[in-house]
VEXDREN-2710 file (C-alpha; in Angstrom, 1 decimal):
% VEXDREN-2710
k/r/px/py/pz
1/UNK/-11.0/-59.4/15.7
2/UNK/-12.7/-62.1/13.7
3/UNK/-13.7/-65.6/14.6
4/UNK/-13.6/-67.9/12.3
5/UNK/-14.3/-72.0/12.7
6/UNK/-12.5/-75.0/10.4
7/UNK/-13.5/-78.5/10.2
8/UNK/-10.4/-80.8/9.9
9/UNK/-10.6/-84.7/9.3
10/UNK/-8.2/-87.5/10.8
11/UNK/-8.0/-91.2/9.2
12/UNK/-5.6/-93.4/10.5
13/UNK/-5.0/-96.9/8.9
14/UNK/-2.0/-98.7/11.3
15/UNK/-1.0/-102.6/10.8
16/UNK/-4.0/-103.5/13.7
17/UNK/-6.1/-100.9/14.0
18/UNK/-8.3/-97.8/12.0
19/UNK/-9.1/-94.8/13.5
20/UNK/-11.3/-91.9/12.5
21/UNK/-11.7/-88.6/14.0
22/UNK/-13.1/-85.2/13.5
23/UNK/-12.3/-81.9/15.2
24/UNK/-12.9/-78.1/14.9
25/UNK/-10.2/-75.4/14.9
26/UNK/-11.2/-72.0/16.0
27/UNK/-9.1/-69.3/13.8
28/UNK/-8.8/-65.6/14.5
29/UNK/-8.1/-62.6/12.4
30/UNK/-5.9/-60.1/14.3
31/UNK/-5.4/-56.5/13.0
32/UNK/-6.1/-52.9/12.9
33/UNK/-5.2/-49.7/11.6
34/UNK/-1.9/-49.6/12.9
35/UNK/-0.8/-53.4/12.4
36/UNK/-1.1/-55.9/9.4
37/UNK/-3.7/-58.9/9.8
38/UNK/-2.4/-62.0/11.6
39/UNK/-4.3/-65.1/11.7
40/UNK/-3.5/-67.7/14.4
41/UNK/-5.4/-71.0/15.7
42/UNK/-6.3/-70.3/18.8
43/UNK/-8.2/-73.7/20.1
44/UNK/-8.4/-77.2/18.8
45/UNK/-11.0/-79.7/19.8
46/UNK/-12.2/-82.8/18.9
47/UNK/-15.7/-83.4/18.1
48/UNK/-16.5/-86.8/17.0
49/UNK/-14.6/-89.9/17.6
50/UNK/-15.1/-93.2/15.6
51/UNK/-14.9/-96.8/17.1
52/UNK/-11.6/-98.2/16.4
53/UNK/-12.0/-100.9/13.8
54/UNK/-9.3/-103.5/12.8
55/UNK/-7.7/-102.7/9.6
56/UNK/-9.5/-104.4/6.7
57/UNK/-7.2/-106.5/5.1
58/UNK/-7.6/-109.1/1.7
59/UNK/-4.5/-111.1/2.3
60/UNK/-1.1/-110.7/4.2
61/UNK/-0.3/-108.3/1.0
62/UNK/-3.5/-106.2/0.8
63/UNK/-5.4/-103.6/2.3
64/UNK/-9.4/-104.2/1.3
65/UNK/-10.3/-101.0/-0.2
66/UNK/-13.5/-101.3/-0.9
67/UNK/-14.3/-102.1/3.1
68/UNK/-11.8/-99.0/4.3
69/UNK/-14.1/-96.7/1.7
70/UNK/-17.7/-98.0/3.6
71/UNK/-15.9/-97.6/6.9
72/UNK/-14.9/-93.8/5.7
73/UNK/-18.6/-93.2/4.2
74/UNK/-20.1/-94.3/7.4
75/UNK/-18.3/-92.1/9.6
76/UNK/-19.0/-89.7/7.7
77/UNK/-22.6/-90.0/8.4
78/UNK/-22.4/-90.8/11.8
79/UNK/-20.8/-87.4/12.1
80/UNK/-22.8/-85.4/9.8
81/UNK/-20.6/-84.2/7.6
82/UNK/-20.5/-83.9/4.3
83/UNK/-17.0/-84.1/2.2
84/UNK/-17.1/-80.5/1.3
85/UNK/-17.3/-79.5/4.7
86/UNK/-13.6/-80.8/5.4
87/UNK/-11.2/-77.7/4.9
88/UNK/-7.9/-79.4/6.5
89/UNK/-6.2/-82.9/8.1
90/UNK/-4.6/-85.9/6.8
91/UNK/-5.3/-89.4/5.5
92/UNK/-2.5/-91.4/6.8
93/UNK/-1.4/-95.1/6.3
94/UNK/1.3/-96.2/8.9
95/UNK/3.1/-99.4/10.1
96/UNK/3.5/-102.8/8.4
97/UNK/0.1/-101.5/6.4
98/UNK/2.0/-99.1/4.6
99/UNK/4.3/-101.8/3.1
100/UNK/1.0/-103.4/1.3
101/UNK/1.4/-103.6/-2.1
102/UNK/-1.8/-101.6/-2.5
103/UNK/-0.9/-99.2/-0.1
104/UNK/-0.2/-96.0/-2.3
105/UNK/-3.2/-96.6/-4.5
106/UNK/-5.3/-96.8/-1.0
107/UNK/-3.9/-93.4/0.1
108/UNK/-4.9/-92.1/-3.3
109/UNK/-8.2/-93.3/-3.7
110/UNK/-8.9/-92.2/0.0
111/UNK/-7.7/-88.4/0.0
112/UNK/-9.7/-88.1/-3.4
113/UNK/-13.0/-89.1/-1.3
114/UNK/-12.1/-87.6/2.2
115/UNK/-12.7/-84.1/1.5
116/UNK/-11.3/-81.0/-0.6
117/UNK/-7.9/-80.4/1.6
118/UNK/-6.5/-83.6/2.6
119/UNK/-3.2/-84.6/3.2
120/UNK/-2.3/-87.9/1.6
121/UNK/0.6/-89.3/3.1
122/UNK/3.0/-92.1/4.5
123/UNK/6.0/-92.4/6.5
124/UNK/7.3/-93.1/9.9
125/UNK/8.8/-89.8/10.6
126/UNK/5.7/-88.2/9.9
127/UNK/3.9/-90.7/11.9
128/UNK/5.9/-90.1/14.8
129/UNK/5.9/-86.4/15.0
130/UNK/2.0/-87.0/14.3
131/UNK/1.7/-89.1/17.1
132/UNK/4.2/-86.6/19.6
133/UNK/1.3/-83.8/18.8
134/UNK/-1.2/-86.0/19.7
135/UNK/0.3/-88.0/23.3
136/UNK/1.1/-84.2/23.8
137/UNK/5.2/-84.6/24.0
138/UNK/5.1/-81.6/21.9
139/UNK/3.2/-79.6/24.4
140/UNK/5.0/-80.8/27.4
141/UNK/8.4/-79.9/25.5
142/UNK/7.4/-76.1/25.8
143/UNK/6.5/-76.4/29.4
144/UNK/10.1/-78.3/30.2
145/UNK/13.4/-77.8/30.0
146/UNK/15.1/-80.8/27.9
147/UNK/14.3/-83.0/25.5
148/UNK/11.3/-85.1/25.8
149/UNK/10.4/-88.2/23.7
150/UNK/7.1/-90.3/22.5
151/UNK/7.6/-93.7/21.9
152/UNK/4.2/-94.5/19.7
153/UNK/3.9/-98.3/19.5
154/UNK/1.5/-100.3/17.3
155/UNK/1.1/-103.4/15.9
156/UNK/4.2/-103.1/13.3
157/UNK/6.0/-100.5/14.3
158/UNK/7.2/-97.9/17.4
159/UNK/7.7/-94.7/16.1
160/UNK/9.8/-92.4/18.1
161/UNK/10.2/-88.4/17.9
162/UNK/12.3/-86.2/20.0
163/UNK/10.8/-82.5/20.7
164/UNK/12.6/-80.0/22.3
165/UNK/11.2/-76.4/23.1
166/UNK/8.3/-77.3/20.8
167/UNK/10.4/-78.7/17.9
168/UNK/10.4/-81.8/16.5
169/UNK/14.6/-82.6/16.7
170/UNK/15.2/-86.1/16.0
171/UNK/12.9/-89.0/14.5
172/UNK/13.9/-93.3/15.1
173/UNK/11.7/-96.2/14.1
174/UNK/11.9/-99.5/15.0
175/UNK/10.2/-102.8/14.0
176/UNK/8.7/-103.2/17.5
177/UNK/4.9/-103.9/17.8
178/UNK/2.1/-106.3/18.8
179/UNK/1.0/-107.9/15.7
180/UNK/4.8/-108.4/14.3
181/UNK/4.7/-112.2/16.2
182/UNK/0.8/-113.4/16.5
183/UNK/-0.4/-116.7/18.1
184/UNK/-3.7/-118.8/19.3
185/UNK/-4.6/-118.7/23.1
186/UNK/-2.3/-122.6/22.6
187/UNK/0.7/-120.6/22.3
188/UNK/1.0/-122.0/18.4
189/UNK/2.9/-118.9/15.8
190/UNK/0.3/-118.2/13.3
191/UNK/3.0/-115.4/11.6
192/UNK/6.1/-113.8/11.9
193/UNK/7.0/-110.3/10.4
194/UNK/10.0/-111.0/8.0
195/UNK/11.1/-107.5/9.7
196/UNK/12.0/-109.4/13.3
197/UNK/13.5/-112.7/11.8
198/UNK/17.1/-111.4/11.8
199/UNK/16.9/-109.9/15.4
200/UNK/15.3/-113.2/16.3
201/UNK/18.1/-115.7/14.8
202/UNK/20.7/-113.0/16.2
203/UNK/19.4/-113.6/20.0
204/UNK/19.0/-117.3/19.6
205/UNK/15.2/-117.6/19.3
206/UNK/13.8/-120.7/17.1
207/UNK/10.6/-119.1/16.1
208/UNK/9.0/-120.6/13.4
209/UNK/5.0/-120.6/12.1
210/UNK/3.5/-123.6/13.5
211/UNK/6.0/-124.4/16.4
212/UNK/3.8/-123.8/19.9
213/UNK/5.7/-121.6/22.1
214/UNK/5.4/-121.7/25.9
215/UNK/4.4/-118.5/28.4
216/UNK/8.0/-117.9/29.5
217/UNK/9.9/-117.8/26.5
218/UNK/7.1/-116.0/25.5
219/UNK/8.1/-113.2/27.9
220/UNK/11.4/-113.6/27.1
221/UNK/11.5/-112.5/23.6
222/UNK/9.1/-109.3/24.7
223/UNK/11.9/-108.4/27.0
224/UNK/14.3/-108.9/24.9
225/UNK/12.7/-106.9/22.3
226/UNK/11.9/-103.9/25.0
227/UNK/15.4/-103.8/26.0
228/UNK/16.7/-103.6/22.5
229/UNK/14.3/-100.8/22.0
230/UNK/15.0/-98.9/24.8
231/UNK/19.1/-99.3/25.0
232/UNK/18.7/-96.5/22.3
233/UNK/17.2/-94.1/25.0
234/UNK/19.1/-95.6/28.4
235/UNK/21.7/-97.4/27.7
236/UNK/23.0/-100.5/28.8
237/UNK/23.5/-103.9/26.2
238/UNK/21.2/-103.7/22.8
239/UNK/20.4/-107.4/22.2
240/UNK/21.4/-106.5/18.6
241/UNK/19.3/-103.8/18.7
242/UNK/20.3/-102.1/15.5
243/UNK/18.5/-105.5/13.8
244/UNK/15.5/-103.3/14.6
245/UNK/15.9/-100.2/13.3
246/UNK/14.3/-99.0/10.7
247/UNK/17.3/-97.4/9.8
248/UNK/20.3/-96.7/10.9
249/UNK/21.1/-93.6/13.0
250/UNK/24.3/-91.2/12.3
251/UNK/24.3/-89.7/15.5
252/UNK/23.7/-90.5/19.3
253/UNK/20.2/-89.6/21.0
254/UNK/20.4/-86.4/23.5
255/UNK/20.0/-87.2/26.8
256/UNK/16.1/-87.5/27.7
257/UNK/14.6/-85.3/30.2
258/UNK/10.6/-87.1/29.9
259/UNK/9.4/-90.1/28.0
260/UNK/5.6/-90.8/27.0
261/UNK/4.6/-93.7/25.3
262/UNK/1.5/-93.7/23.2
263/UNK/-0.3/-96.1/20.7
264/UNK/-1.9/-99.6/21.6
265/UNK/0.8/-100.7/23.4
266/UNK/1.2/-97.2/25.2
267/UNK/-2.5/-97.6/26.5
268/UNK/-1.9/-100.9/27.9
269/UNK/1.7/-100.3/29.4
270/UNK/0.5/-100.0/33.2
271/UNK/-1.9/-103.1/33.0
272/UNK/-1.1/-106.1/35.1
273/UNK/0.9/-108.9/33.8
274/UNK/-0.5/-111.3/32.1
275/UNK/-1.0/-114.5/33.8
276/UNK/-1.2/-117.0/31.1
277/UNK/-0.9/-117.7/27.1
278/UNK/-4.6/-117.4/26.9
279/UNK/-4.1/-113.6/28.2
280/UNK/-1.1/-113.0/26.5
281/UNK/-2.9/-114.0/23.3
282/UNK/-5.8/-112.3/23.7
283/UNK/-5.9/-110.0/20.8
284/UNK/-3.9/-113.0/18.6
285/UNK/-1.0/-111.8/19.3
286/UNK/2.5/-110.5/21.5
287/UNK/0.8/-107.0/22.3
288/UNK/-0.1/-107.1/25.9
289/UNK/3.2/-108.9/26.8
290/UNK/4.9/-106.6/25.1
291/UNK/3.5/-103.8/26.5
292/UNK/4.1/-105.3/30.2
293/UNK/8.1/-106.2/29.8
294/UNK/8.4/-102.2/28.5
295/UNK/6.8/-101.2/32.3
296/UNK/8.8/-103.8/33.8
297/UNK/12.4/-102.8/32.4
298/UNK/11.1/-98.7/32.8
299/UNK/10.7/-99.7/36.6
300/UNK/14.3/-99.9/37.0
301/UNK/15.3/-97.3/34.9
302/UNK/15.9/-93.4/35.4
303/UNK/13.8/-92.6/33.0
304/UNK/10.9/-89.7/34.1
305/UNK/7.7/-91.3/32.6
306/UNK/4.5/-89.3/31.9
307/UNK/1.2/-90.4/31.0
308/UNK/0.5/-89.6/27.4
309/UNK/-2.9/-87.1/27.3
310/UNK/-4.1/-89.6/24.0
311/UNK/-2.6/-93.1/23.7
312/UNK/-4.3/-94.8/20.8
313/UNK/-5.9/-92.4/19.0
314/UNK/-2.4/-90.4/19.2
315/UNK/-1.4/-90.3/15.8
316/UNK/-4.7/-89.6/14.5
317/UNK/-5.8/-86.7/16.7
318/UNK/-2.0/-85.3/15.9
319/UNK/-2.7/-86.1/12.2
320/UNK/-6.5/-84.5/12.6
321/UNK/-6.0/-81.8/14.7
322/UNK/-2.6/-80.7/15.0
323/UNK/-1.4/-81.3/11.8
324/UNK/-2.6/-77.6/10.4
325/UNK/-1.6/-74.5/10.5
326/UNK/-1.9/-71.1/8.7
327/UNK/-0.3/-68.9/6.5
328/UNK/0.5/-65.5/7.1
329/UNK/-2.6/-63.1/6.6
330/UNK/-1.2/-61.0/4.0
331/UNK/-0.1/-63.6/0.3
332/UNK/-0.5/-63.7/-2.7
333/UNK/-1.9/-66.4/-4.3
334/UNK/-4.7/-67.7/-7.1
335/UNK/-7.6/-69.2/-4.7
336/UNK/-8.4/-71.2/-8.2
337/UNK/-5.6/-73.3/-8.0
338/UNK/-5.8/-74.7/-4.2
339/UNK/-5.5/-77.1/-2.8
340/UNK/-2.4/-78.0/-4.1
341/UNK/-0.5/-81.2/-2.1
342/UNK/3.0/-82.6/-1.3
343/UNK/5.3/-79.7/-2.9
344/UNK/8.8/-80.5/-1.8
345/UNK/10.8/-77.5/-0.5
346/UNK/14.0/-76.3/-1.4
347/UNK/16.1/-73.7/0.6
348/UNK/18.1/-70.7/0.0
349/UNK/18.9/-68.8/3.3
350/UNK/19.5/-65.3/3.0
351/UNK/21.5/-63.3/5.5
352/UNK/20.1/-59.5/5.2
353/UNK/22.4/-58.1/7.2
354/UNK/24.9/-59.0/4.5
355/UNK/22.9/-58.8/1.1
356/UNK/25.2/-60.1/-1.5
357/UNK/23.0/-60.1/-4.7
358/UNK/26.2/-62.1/-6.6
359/UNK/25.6/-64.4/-3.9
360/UNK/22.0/-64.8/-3.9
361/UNK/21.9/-65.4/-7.3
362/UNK/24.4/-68.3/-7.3
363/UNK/22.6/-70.0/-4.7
364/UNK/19.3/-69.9/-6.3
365/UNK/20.6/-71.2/-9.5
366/UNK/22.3/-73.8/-7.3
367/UNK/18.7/-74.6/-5.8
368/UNK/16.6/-74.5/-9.6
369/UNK/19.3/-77.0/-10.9
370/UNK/19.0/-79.5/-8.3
371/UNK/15.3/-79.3/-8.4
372/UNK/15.7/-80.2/-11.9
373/UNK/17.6/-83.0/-11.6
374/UNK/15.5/-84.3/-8.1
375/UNK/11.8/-83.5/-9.4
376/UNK/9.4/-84.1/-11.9
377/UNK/9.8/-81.3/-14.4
378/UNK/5.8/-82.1/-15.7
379/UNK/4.9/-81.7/-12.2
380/UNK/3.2/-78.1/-11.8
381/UNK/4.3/-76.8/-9.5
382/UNK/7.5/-78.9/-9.6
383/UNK/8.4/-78.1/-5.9
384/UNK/8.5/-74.6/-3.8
385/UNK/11.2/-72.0/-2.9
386/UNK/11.9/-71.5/0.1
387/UNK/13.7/-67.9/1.4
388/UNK/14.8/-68.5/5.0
389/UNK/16.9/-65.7/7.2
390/UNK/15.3/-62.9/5.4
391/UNK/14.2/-60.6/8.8
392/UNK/14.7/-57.5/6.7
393/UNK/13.9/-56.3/3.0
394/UNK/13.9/-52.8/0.6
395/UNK/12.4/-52.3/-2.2
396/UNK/15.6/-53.1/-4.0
397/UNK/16.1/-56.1/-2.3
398/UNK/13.0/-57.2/-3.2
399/UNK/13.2/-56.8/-7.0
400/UNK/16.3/-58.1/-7.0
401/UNK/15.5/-61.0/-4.9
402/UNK/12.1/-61.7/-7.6
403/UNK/14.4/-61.2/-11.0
404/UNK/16.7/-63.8/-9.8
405/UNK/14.1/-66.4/-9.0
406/UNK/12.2/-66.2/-12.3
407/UNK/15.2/-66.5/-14.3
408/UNK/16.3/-69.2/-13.3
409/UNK/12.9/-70.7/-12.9
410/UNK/11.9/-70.3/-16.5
411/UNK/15.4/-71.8/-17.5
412/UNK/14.6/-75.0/-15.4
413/UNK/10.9/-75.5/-15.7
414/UNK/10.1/-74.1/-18.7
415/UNK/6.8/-76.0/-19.3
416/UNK/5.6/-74.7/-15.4
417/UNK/2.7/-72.3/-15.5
418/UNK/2.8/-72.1/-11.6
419/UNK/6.1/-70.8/-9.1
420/UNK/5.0/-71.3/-5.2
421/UNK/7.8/-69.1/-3.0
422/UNK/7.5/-69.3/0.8
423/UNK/8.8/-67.2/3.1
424/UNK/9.5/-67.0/7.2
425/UNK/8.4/-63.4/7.7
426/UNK/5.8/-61.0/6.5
427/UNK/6.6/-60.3/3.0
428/UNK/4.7/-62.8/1.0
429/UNK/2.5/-60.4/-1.0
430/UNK/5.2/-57.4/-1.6
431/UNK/7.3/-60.7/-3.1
432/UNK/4.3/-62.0/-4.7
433/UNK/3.9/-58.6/-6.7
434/UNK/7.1/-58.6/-8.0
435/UNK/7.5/-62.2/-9.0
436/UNK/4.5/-61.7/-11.3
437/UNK/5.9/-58.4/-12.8
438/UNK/9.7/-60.5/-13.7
439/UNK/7.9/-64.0/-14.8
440/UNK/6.0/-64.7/-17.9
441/UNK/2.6/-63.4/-19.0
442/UNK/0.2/-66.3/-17.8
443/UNK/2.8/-68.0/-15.3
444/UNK/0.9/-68.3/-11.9
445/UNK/2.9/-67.0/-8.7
446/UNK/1.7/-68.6/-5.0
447/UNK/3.6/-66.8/-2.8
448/UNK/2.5/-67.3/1.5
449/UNK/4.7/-66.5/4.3
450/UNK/5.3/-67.0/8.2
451/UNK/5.9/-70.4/7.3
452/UNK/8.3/-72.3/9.5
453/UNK/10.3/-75.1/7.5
454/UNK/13.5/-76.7/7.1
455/UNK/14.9/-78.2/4.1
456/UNK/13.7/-81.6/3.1
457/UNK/9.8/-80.2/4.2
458/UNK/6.9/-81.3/2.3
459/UNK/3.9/-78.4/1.9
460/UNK/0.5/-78.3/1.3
461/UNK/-1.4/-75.2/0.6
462/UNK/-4.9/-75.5/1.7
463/UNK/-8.3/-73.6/1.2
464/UNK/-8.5/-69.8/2.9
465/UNK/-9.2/-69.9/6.5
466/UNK/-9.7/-66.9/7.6
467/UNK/-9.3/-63.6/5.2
468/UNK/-6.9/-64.1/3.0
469/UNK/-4.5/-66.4/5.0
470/UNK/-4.6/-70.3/3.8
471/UNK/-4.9/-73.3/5.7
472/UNK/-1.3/-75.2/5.1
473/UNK/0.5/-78.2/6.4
474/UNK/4.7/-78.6/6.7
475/UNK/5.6/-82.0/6.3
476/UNK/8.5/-83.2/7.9
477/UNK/9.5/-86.9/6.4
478/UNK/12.9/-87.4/7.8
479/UNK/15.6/-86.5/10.0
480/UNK/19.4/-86.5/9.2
END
């Protein structure tokens, strides 16, 4: 058994606050004679925490770059690490700061000088199953029976995710957070999120910037606001509650078994009320009113509430330290050409017990003609294949399986020089082998498995962990 250790990064940038955090996953290589090599993470911990700083920002419709890129240098340092160090985690803007104009070119500019194998990404989904990782819903979701939910609230958004039995199974934001209404210790508006107006003027609520509001209606609005929120997970009226959602949901919630709140507001739920505007308005804005009208309205409810294990630093350490996984121990892939980031997966699920070759090879021209039509063909690669249901394969099988890929493939993406196949069992380099023998001389194959992925995923591939397995992350960026 080997033991090996990787150094993975977390950068948060939320609509108050920035977060930085390193931690250290301990890998090890199983195998012997008799078995083939498995690699699993075995323990995660965090090592170095930053301050939390408040989100640079230029204007109402910019993130400051250049001060996000000293804060990220200096943490650096004060950890003592250097960029090459970094084999896996995430760079992640979330909440009303993702909607800056800037906001992609940030993301960009920040992955390129965070390390070698960084995820660069957005989204509330993700940010919510991120922050479920990190309260430590997910956790508690193995260890119960039933569904249990993190509610991660911020200054701009509350991002919720629904884990059952370890899974992420359903994903809701709304436009509930501390900084989306801010205010001097006078009580006098200072801004109001264009997000909240509708819900505002649909519950009667003459907010405007300048007027000076009082301490009651003050907690009035917050409760209002909490009990639109939570009519998703409880019942009971919604206070045109949909005027908050991020968007619509098809579908009602499952009954909840557990409910953890994380984020800013999740740290200060179970702190007194405030007793004036001056407290209310102590961080320039709604937040720890907010947070107290949640506690009070979960009082009277049947909800069972846990403590979160992390509350503000919960999508971080989830996007730092939870975030990675690894690839089976047995691939096939071109260690030149990682990392490679954000490949959109496609599905074809195979049923082994009845191998229909006709079949298969309908569906995976299917598959290479929507990729066509949904993905950059210059991309390379354009997006990855993914084989699901496949518990059992011959020989036969398996050639059949490669020849009906790679046709197709170099119909599509004839100008791709790189194919990534994933698979859910062990058969990643067998595949591998055969893809290269059916595609064209120079095309490169990346072929992993024990990968665990739905369709609609995001991968990354990241840099070998432990023997030959790879460092990888799934990226799950909405829910139906």
């Amino acid at each position: 058994m080997i033991e090996n250790w990787i150094t993975s990064i977390g950068l948060d940038v939320g609509t108050s606050t920035t977060k930085f955090i390193v931690s250290r996953l301990l890998i090890e290589n199983r195998g012997n004679s008799f078995t083939l090599p498995t690699c699993q993470i075995m323990d995660r911990s965090v090592i170095y925490a930053s301050q939390i700083y408040k989100t640079p920002l230029i204007n109402e419709y910019e993130i400051d770059i250049n001060h996000l890129s000293d804060i990220l240098s200096f943490e650096y340092k004060q950890a003592g690490l250097m960029f090459e160090n970094v084999q896996a985690g995430a760079v992640i803007i979330t909440g009303e700061t993702a909607q800056k104009q800037n906001a992609q070119t940030i993301i960009n500019y920040l992955a390129e000088r965070a390390g070698d194998f960084v995820v660069a990404t957005a989204g509330a989904d993700l940010e919510g199953i991120l922050a479920g990782k990190g309260s430590g819903a997910k956790k508690r979701s193995e260890e119960t029976e039933g569904v249990v939910a993190n509610i991660d609230i911020g200054g701009g958004t509350a991002n919720a995710a629904l884990f059952q039995n370890g899974k992420a199974i359903r994903t809701l934001t709304f436009h509930v957070g501390g900084r989306l209404i801010r205010l001097t210790e006078r009580g006098e508006i200072e801004y109001i999120s264009h997000f909240i107006r509708p819900w505002l003027q649909s519950n009667h609520f003459d907010f405007q910037v300048g007027h000076t509001v009082s301490f009651e209606l003050l907690k009035e609005v917050c409760l209002y606001m909490s009990k639109s929120m939570l009519s998703y997970f409880m019942g009971g009226p919604n206070t045109s509650a949909e005027k908050l959602l991020f968007s619509s949901i098809s579908s009602p919630l499952p009954q909840l078994k557990q409910i953890i709140f994380s984020g800013n507001i999740g740290k200060m739920i179970h702190e007194k009320e405030p007793a004036s505007l001056k407290e209310v308005a102590k961080f320039g804005d709604i937040g720890p009113m907010l947070a107290y009208t949640l506690n009070l309205i979960l009082k009277d409810s049947s909800l069972l509430v846990k403590l979160a294990k992390e509350t503000s630093r919960a999508t971080v350490i989830g996007a730092g330290m939870q975030n990675t996984e690894l690839s089976g121990a047995t691939i096939f892939v071109n260690e030149q050409l990682l990392p490679l980031k954000n490949i959109p997966i496609l599905n074809v699920s195979i049923d082994s017990k009845k191998w229909e070759p006709k079949v298969f090879k309908v569906e995976v021209e299917k598959v290479m003609n929507q990729a066509k039509q949904l993905f950059v063909e210059t991309k390379d690669p354009p997006f990855a294949l993914g084989l699901s249901g496949l518990e059992y394969c011959s020989y036969k099988m398996l050639q059949s399986i490669a020849a009906d890929i790679c046709t197709p493939f170099r119909k599509y993406f004839p100008y791709s020089n790189c194919m990534v196949v994933i698979c859910e069992n062990d058969m990643a380099k067998a595949l591998g082998q055969a893809l290269k023998i059916y595609s064209p001389e120079g095309m490169q194959i990346m072929s992993i498995d024990q990968v665990d992925f739905t369709y609609g995923d995001y991968i990354d591939l990241g840099l070998p962990a432990a023997g030959e397995a790879i460092s990888i992350t799934v990226k799950t960026l909405a829910f139906g």
